[in-house]
C-alpha positions in Angstrom: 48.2 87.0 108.0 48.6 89.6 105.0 49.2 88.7 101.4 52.6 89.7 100.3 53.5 92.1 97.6 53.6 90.3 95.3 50.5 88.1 96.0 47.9 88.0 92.9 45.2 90.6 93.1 42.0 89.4 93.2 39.3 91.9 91.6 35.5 90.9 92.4 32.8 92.0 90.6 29.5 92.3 92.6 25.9 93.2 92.1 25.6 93.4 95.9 27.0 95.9 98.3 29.4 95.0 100.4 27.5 97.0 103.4 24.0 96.2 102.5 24.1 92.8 104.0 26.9 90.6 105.4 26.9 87.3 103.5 28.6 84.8 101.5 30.6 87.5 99.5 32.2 89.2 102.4 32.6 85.6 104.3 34.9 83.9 101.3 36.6 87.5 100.6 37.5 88.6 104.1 39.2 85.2 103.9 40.7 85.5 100.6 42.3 89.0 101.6 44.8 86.4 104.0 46.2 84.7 100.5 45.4 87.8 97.9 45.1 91.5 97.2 41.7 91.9 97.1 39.3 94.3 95.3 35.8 94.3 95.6 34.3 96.4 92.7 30.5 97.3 93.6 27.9 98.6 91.1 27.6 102.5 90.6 25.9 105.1 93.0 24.6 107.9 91.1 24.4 111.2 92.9 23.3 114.6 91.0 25.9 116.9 89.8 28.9 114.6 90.7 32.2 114.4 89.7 33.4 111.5 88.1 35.3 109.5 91.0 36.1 105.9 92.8 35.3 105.7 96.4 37.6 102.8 98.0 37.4 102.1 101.4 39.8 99.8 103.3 37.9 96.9 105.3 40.1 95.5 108.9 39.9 92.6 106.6 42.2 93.7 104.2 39.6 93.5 101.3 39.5 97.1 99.6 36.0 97.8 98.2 35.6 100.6 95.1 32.1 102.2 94.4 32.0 104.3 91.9 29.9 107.3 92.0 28.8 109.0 89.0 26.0 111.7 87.7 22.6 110.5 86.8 23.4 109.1 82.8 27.2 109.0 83.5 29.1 106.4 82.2 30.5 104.7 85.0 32.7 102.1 83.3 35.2 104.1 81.7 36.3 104.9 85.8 36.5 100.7 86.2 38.6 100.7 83.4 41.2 103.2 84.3 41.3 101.4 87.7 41.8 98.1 86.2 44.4 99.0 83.8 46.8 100.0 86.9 46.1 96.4 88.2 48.1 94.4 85.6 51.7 94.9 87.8 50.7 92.0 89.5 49.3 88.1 88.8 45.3 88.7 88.1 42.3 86.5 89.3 38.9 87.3 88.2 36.2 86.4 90.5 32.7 87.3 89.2 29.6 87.4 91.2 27.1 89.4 88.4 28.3 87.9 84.8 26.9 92.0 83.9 30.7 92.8 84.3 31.8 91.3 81.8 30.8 94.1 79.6 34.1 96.2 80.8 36.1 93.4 82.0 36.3 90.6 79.3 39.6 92.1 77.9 41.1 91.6 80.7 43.9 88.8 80.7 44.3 86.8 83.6 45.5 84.1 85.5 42.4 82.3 86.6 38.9 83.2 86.2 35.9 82.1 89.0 32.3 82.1 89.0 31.1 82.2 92.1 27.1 81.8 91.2 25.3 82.2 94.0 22.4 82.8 93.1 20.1 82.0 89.8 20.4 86.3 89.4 18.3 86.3 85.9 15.1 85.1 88.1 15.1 88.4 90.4 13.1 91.5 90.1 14.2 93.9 87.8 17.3 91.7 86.3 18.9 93.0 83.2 17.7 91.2 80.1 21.1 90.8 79.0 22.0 89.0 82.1 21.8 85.6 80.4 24.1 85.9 77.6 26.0 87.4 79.7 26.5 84.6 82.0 26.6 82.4 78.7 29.9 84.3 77.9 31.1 83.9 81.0 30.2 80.3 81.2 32.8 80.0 78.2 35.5 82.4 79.8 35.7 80.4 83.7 38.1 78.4 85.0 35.9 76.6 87.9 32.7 77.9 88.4 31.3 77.4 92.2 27.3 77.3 93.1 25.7 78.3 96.3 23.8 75.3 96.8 22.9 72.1 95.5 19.7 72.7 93.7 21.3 75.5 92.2 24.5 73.3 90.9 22.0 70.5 89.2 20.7 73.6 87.4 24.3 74.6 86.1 26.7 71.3 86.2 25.7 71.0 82.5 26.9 74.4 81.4 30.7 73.7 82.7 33.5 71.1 82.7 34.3 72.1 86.2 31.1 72.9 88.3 31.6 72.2 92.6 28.8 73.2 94.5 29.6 75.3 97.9 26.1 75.6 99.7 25.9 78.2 102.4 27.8 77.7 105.5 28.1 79.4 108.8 30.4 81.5 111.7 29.2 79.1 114.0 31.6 80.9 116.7 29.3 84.7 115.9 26.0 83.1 115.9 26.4 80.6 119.0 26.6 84.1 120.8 23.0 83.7 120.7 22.9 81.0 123.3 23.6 83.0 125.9 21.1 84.1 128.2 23.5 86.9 129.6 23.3 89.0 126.1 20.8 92.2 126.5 17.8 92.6 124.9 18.4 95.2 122.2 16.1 98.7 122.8 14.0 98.3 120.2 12.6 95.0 120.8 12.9 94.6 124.7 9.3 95.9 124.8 7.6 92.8 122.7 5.6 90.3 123.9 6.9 86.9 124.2 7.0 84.2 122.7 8.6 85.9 119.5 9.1 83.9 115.9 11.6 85.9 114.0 13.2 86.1 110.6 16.8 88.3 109.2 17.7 88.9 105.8 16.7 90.8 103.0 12.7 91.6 103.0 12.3 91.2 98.9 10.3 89.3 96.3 11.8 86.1 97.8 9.7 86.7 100.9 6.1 86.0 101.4 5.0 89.1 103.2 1.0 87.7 102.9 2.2 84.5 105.1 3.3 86.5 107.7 0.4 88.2 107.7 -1.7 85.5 107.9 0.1 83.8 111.0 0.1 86.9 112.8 -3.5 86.8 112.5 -4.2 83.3 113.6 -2.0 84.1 116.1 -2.2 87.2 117.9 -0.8 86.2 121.0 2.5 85.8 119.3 4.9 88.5 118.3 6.5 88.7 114.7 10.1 90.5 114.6 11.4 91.3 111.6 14.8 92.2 110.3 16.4 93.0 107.3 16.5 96.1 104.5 13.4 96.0 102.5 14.5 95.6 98.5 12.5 95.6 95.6 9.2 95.9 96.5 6.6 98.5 98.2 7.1 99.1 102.2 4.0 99.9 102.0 2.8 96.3 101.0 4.3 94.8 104.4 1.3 93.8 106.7 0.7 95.8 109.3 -0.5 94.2 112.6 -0.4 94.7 116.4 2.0 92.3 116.8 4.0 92.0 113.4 7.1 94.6 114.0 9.1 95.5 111.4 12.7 96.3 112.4 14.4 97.3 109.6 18.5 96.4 109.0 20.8 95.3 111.7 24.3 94.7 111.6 25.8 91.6 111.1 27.7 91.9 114.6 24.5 92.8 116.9 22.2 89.7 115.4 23.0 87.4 118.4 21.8 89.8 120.6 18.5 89.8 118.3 18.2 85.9 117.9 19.2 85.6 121.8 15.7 86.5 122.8 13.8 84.5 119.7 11.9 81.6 120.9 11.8 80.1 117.2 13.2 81.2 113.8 11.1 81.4 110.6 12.0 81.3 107.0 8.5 82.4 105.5 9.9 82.6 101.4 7.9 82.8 98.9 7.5 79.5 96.7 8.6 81.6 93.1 11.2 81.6 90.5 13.2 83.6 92.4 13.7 81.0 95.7 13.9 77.9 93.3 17.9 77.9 93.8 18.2 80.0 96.9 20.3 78.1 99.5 19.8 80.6 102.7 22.5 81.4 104.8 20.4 81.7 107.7 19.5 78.1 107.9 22.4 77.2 109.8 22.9 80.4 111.6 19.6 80.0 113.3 20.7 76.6 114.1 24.3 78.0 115.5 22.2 80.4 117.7 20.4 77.5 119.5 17.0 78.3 117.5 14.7 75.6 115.9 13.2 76.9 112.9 10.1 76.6 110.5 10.5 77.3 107.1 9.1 77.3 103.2 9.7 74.2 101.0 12.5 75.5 99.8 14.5 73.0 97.9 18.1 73.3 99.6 16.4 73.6 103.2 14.3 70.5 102.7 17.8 68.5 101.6 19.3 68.5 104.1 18.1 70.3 107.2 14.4 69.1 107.1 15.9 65.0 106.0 17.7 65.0 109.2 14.5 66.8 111.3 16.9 69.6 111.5 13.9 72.3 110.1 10.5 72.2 109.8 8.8 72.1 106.6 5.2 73.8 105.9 3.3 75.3 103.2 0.4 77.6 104.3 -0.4 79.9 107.5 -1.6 77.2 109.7 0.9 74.5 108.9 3.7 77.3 109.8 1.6 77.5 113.1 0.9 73.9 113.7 4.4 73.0 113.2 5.5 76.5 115.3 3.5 75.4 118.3 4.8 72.1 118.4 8.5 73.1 118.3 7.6 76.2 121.3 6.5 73.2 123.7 9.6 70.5 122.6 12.2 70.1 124.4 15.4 71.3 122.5 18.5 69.0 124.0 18.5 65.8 121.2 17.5 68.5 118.7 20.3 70.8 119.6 22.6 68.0 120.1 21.7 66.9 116.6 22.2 70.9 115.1 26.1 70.9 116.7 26.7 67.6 114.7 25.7 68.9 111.7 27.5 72.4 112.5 31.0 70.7 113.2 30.8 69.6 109.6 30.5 73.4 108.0 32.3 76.6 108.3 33.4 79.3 106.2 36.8 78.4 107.0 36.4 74.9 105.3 34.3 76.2 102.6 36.9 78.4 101.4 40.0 76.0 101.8 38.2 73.4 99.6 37.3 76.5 96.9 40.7 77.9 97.7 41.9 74.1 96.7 39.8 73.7 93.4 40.8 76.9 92.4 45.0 75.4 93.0 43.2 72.9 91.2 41.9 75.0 88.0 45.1 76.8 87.8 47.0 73.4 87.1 45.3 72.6 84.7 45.1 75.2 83.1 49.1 75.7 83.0 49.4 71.8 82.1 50.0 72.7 78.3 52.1 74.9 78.8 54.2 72.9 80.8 54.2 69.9 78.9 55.1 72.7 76.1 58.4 73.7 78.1 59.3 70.3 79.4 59.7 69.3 75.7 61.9 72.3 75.3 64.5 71.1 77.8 63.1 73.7 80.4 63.0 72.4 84.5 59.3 73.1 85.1 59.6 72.5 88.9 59.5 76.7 89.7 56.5 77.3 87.2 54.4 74.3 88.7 54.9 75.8 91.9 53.1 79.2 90.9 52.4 82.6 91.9 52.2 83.6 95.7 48.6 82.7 97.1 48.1 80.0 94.5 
C-alpha cells in the first residue's frame, strides 16, 4: 500500500549507503514508505571535475534515496539544502541515523523528530570529532529516540525522557530460504571443502581478522567462507590461508543460497570499543536459516541468545573450535525447535509497528499543549488529535 499525497514526508539522514549493505535502515524504511513519503539522504560521493548535482533513485519500495555527488572540496550541503527547502509543502518527520546532519538540517521545522541510534557511531574508526556534540544537540532536539539493542539503550536511557530500545530483528520468511536443501550452491563456493563455518557482514574494525586466522590454522581440515565488503581497514591485513576464502559482498537476496550450504555460522568480532553496543543483525538470521552459531562475547548476543543456549559463547581460537566441534556433531531438532520459538517472537514487521506506535505516541504528546491551549479557546480538538495522514 502507497502513502497518500498528502502523507508526511519522512527525510532520513544516513551515514550508511543504502546499497552498501542491507540492514536495519532499509528494513524499518522499506516499511515506512507504506505510511510516508520517504527520503533517504546518503552522505556525499566525490568525483573529480563534477557538477554539482543530486542523484535520487526510486527503490520498488517506494523509499527515494538522494546522494549527492560533488568535486573533491565541494561543498555538498548547500545541494541538501535546496532539496530540503522544496520539502516543506507537506507534514515533516525527521529521522536521523548520523546526529552529523544536523549541521544543515537543524533549522528545519518539523513535526516529529527520531533518533534511531543504532549504533554507538563516535566509537568507530575514523568518526568525526564533532560527532558527540552533535549527537548532544540532537539528544535535546528528539522526540523519541530508539536504540539498536539493549546494551546500547542502558548506555543512552539517561540522555532522554523517551528512550525504547528496538534490538535487531529478522525477515525470518528471506532467511528460512536457507533450510532448503534444494537451493544451489553459488559458483564461487561450490568448490570448497566441507564442513564450512561461515560469517556475512561488514569485514571492519569490529571483526577479529587474527581469530580467524588462528582457527583456520588449528583447523585445516575446515573451510572458512567469508562475506561481506571490507571497510576501514587494510585488505591486505586479512589472513590468508588454504582454506580461509574471502568472498567479498553478496546481495542481500542471494545469502540463503550462501548460508544453505554452511554447516555452522560464526560471529568472530573483535572484543573493542567499537562492538561494546553492537546488537548484530545476523544473530537471528543465522538462526532463521537453520544454522547454529558460535560467536564473541558480545554483550547483546550473550543476553539473550547464549541465556537460552541459542549461541555459543567463546573467547579465544580453541574455545571457537571446541565449542564449533561440538555443535558439527549435535543433533539440531530441540535446538532448532527452540530458534523457531524465539523467531515467532521478532520480525521487522513487529519492530516497526511498535516504533511506528511510539512515534503516534511522541507526536501526542507533543501536540498535548497545544490542545489543551485550543480546548480552552472553545475550539473542538477532535480533528487535530486525529493528526496528519500516516501518523
Amino acid at each position: 500500500m502507497a502513502p497518500t499525497p498528502s502523507a508526511p514526508t519522512l527525510l532520513c539522514f544516513s551515514h550508511l549507503r543504502w546499497k552498501f549493505v542491507y540492514q536495519r535502515p532499509q528494513h524499518l524504511l522499506s516499511r515506512a514508505a507504506k505510511s510516508y513519503q520517504v527520503i533517504f539522504i546518503e552522505e556525499p560521493v566525490y568525483e573529480d571535475g563534477a557538477e554539482p548535482r543530486l542523484d535520487v533513485s526510486l527503490q520498488p519500495s517506494g523509499v527515494k534515496v538522494v546522494t549527492p555527488v560533488v568535486p573533491y572540496g565541494g561543498d555538498d550541503t548547500r545541494l541538501v539544502r535546496e532539496l530540503l527547502a522544496g520539502q516543506q509543502k507537506n507534514p515533516l518527520i525527521l529521522w536521523y541515523y548520523t546526529p552529523m546532519a544536523l549541521a544543515f538540517s537543524a533549522h528545519l521545522d518539523a513535526e516529529l523528530v527520531v533518533y534511531d541510534c543504532m549504533d554507538e557511531l563516535s566509537a568507530f574508526h575514523f568518526a568525526p570529532p564533532q560527532l558527540k556534540t552533535y549527537e548532544a544537540e540532537l539528544f535535546e532536539k528528539a522526540d523519541v529516540v530508539f536504540t539498536g539493542g539493549h546494551s546500547l539503550y542502558e548506555a543512552k536511557r539517561r540522555l532522554h525522557a523517551n528512550v525504547q530500545a528496538f534490538p535487531s530483528s529478522v525477515d525470518a520468511q528471506h532467511f528460512r530460504k536457507g533450510r532448503e536443501a534444494a537451493l544451489a550452491d553459488p559458483a564461487d563456493q561450490a568448490n570448497i571443502p566441507f564442513p564450512r563455518l561461515g560469517f556475512f557482514g561488514v569485514i571492519d574494525e569490529r571483526f577479529d581478522t587474527q581469530l580467524v586466522g588462528q582457527m583456520a590454522d588449528l583447523r585445516p581440515d575446515w573451510s572458512f567462507v567469508m562475506i561481506g565488503p571490507v571497510a576501514k581497514i587494510d585488505p591486505a591485513t586479512l589472513p590468508q590461508r588454504h582454506n580461509i576464502h574471502w568472498l567479498g559482498a553478496r546481495s542481500y537476496d542471494a545469502l540463503p543460497s550462501y548460508l544453505a550450504h554452511w554447516n555452522l555460522g560464526l560471529m568472530p568480532f573483535a572484543l573493542n570499543a567499537s562492538t561494546r553496543y553492537i546488537s548484530p543483525t545476523k544473530t537471528p538470521e543465522f538462526l532463521a536459516a537453520g544454522l547454529p552459531v558460535v560467536s564473541s562475547a558480545i554483550t547483546d548476543v550473550m543476553h539473550p541468545y547464549g541465556d537460552l543456549g541459542l549461541v555459543e559463547i567463546a573467547g579465544e581460537a580453541d574455545a571457537f573450535v571446541r565449542r564449533a566441534q561440538t555443535l558439527l556433531a549435535r543433533p539440531r531438532e530441540d535446538w532448532l525447535a527452540r530458534a523457531d520459538t524465539f523467531l515467532a517472537g521478532i520480525s521487522w514487521d513487529k519492530t516497526w509497528n511498535a516504533m511506528h506506535a511510539a512515534m503516534r505516541m511522541a507526536m501526542l504528546q507533543k501536540r498535548k499543549p497545544m490542545l489543551t491551549s485550543l480546548n480552552g479557546a472553545g475550539l473542538n480538538t477532535a480533528v487535530t488529535e486525529g493528526g496528519h495522514a500516516g501518523l
